[in-house]
C-alpha positions as CSV (number, residue, x, y, z in Angstrom):
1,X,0.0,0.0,0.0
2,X,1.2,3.3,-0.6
3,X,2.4,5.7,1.9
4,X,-0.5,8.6,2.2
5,X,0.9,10.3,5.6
6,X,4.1,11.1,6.7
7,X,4.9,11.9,10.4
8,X,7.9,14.5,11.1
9,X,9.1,14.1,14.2
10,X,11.5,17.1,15.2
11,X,13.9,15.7,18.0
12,X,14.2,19.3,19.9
13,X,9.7,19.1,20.1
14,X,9.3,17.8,23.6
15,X,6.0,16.8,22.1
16,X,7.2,14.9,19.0
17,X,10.1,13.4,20.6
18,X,7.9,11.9,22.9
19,X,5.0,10.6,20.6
20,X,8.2,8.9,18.9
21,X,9.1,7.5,22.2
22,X,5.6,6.0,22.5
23,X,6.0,4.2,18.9
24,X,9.5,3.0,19.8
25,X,11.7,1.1,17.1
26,X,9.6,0.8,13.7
27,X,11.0,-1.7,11.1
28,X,12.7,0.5,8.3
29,X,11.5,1.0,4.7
30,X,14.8,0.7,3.2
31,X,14.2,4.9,2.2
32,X,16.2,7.8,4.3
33,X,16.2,11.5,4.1
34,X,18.9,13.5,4.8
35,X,20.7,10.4,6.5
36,X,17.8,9.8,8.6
37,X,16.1,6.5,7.7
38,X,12.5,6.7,7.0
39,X,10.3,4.0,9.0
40,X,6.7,2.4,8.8
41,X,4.2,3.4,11.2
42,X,1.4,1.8,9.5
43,X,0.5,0.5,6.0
44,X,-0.5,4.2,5.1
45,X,1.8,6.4,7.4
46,X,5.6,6.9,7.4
47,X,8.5,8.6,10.2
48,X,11.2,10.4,9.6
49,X,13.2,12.4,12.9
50,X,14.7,15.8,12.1
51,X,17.5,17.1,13.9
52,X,16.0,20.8,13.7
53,X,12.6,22.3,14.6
54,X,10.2,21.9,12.2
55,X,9.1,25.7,11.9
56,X,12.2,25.7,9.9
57,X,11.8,22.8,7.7
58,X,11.2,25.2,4.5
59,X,10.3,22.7,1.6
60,X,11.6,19.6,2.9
61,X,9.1,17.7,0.4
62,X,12.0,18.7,-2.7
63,X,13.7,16.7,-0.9
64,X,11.9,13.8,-0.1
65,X,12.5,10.2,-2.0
66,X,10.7,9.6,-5.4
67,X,8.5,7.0,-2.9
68,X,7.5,9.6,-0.7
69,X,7.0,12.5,-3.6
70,X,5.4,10.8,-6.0
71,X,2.5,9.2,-3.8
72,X,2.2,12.2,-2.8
73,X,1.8,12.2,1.0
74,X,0.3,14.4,3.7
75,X,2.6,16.3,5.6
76,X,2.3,16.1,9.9
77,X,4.1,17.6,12.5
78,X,3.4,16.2,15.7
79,X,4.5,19.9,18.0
80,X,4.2,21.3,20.9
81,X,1.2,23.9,21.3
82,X,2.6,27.4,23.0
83,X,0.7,30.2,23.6
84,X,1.3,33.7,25.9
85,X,-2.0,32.4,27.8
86,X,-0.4,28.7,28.5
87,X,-3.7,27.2,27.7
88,X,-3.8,23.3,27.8
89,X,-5.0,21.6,24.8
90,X,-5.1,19.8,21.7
91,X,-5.0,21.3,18.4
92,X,-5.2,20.7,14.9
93,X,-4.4,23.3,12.4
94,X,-3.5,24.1,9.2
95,X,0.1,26.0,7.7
96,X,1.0,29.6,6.1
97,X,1.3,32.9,6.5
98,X,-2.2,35.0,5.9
99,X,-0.7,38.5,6.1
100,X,2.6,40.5,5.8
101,X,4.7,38.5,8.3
102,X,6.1,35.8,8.5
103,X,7.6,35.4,12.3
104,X,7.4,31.4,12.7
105,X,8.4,29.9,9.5
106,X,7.0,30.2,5.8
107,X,6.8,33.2,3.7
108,X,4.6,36.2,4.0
109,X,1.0,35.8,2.1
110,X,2.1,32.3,1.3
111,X,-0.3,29.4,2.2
112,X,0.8,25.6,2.1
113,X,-1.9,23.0,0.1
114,X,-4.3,21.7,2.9
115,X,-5.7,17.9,4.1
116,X,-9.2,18.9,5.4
117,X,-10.3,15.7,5.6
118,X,-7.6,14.1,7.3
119,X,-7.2,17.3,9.3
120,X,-10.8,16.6,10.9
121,X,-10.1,13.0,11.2
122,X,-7.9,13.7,13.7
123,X,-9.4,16.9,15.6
124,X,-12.6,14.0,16.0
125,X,-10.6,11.4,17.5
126,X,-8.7,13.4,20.0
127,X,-12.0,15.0,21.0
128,X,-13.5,11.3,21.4
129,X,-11.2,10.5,24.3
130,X,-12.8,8.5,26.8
131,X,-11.3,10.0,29.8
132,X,-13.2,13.2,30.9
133,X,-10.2,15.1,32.8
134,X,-8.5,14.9,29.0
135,X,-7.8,18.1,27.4
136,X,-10.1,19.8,25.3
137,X,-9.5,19.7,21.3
138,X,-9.6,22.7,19.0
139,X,-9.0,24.2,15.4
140,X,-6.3,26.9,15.2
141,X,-6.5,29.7,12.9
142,X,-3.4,29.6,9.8
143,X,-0.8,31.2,11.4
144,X,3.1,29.7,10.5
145,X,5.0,27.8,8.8
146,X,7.2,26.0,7.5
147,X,6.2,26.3,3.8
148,X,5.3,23.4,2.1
149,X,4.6,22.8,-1.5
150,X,2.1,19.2,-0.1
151,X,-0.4,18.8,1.9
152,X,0.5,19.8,5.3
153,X,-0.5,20.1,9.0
154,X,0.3,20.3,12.8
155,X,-1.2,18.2,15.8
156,X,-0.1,19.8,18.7
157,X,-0.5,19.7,22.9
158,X,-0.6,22.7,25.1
159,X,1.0,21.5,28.5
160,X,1.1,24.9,29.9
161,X,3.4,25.6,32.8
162,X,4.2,21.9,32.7
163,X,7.2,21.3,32.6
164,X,6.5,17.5,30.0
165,X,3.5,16.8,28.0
166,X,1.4,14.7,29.5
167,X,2.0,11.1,29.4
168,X,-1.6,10.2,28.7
169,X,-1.8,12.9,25.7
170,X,0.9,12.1,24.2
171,X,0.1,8.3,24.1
172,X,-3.5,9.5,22.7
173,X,-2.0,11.5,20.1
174,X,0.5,8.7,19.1
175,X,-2.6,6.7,18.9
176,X,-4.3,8.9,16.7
177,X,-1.8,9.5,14.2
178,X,-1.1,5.9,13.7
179,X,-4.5,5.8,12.2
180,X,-5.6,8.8,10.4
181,X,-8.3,7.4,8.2
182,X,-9.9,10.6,6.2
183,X,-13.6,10.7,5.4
184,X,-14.7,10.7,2.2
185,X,-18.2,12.0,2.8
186,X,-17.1,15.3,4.6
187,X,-17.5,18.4,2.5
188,X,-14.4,21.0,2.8
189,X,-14.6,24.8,2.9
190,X,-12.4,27.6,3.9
191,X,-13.2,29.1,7.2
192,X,-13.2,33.0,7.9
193,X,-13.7,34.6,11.6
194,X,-14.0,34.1,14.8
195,X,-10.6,34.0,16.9
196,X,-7.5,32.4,16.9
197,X,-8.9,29.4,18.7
198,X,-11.8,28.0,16.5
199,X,-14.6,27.1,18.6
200,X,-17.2,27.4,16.2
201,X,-15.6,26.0,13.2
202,X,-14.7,22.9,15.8
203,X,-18.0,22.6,16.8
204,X,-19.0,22.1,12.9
205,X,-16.6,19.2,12.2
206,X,-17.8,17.7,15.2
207,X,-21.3,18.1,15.4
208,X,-21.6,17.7,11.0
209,X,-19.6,16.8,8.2
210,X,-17.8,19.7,7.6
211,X,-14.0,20.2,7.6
212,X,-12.0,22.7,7.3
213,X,-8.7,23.8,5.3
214,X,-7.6,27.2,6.4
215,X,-9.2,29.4,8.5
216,X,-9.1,33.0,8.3
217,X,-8.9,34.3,12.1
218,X,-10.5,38.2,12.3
219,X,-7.4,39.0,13.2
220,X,-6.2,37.8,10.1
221,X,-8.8,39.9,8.1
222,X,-7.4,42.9,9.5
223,X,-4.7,42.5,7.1
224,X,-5.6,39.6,4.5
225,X,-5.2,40.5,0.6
226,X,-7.6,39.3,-2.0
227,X,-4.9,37.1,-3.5
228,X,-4.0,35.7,-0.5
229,X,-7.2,35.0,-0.1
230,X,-7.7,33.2,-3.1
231,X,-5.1,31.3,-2.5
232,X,-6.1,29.9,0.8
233,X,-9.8,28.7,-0.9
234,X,-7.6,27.1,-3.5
235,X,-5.6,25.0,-1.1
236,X,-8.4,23.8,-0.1
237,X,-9.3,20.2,-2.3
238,X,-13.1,19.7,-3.3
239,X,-13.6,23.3,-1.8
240,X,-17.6,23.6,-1.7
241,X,-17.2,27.5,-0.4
242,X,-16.6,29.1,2.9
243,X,-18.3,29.4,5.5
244,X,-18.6,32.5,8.1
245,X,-18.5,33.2,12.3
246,X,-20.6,36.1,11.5
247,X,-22.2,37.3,8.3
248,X,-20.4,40.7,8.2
249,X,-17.4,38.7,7.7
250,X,-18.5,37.7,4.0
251,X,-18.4,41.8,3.2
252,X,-15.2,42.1,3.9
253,X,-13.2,43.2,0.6
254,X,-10.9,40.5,0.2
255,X,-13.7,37.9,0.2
256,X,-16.5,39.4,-1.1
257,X,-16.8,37.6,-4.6
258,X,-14.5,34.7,-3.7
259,X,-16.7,31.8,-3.4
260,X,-20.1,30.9,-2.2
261,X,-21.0,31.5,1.2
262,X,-22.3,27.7,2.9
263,X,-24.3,27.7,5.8
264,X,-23.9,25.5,8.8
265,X,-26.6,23.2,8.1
266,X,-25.2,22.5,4.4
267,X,-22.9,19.9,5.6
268,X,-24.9,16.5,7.5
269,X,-25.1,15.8,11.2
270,X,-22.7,12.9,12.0
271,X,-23.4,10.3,14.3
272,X,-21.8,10.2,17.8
273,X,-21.8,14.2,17.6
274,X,-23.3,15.3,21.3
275,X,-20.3,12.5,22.2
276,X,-17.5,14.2,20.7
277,X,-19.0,17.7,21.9
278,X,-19.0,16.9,25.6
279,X,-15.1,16.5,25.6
280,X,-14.7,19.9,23.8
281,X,-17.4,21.7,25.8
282,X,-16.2,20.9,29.2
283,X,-12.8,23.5,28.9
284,X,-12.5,24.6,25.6
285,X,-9.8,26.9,25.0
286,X,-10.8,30.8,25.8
287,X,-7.7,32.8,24.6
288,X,-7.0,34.5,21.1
């Protein structure tokens, strides 16, 4: 079977060094990048460790084996989640700069292709986990890098003031990664508003079959271009539209024209959904 994922793991993440401690020794493929040989995690899913962080792993897929480029695979970072709040969490987001910076890898106004599907696969499952102390599971608004020319996203834990990751989240996320299984019958869209944690574009993938490529934070609006913004909807496969926090949003003058406007209730309910929700719902992450 053909590789359709592969997992970076950058040895200085306290988070990915310890997912990979959680796989252990994984049988090798007989492949290697940059010296590092590249091992199985799963008929579908490869691992390569990187020396350096991955915020700095500018178009590491020119690089890749003819076996890893020419599948093509989904790029994942298992990472640490930081924030100035120290919040506690899982999240899931997409990669790319929206706006005329570019302070954590990537380029400015330059937005990475995007794996909605897969990308909601694996916000659902962490948001399933059975134990109700777990941390809640969010979206993140596109906000770094490293640019990417595939299919490309992180999968991070907030740990706050902690000084190591959780044991039992990072054995969950190890768990969930190991199986990403994307959905055929979710519809994609671009997202635009709402804060830099996504509440109500998580609650959508949870609660119906929508996911999500990039999302457009307000924040980001305030300084979005219109081909910036085109871009991000076209990095988006099997893009039915976007859909909107608030409706005011769709006026704003780098989106007005750019594709239709979805509603909530485009996309169907999925099964299991109140489920999924009650692990969200119980701490979901307040800051911006």
């Amino acid at each position: 079977m053909e590789p359709r994922f592969l997992l970076v793991l950058s040895e200085p993440d306290p988070v990915a060094s310890a997912v990979g401690e959680v796989w252990g020794s994984l049988p090798a493929t007989g492949d290697h990048f940059e010296g590092a040989a590249i091992r199985q995690l799963s008929p579908t899913a490869r691992v390569v460790r990187r020396p350096g962080w991955h915020v700095n792993d500018e178009r590491l897929d020119l690089r890749l084996p003819a076996s890893l480029r020419n599948a093509p695979v989904t790029i994942v970072f298992p990472s640490i989640h930081r924030s100035r709040e120290d919040i506690a969490c899982f999240t899931v987001h997409a990669l790319g700069n929206l706006g005329p910076a570019a302070e954590v890898g990537g380029r400015p106004r330059t937005v990475n292709p995007t794996d909605p599907r897969a990308m909601a696969d694996v916000l659902r499952k962490l948001s399933a986990d059975p134990d109700p102390g777990g941390l809640p599971t969010t979206y993140e608004a596109t906000h770094h890098g490293p640019e990417l020319g595939v299919p490309s996203f992180f999968a991070e834990i907030g740990f706050g003031a902690a000084a190591h990751p959780p044991l039992p989240a990072v054995r969950r996320l190890a768990e969930v990664l190991r199986e990403i299984a994307p959905d055929s019958r979710d519809h994609t869209a671009l997202g635009a508003g709402g804060g830099h944690y996504a509440p109500h574009f998580t609650d959508l993938a949870l609660r119906r079959r929508w996911a999500l490529g990039h999302i457009v934070s307000r924040h980001a609006l305030e300084s979005i271009d219109a081909p910036t913004a085109r871009a991000a909807l076209n990095a988006v496969p099997n893009e039915e539209g976007i859909l909107y926090v608030r409706a005011a949003d769709a006026d704003h003058a780098a989106l007005r024209g750019l594709g239709p406007r979805r509603r909530d209730g485009d996309a169907e309910a999925r099964a299991g959904a109140e489920r999924d929700r009650s692990t969200t719902a119980a701490a979901r992450p307040s800051g911006t």
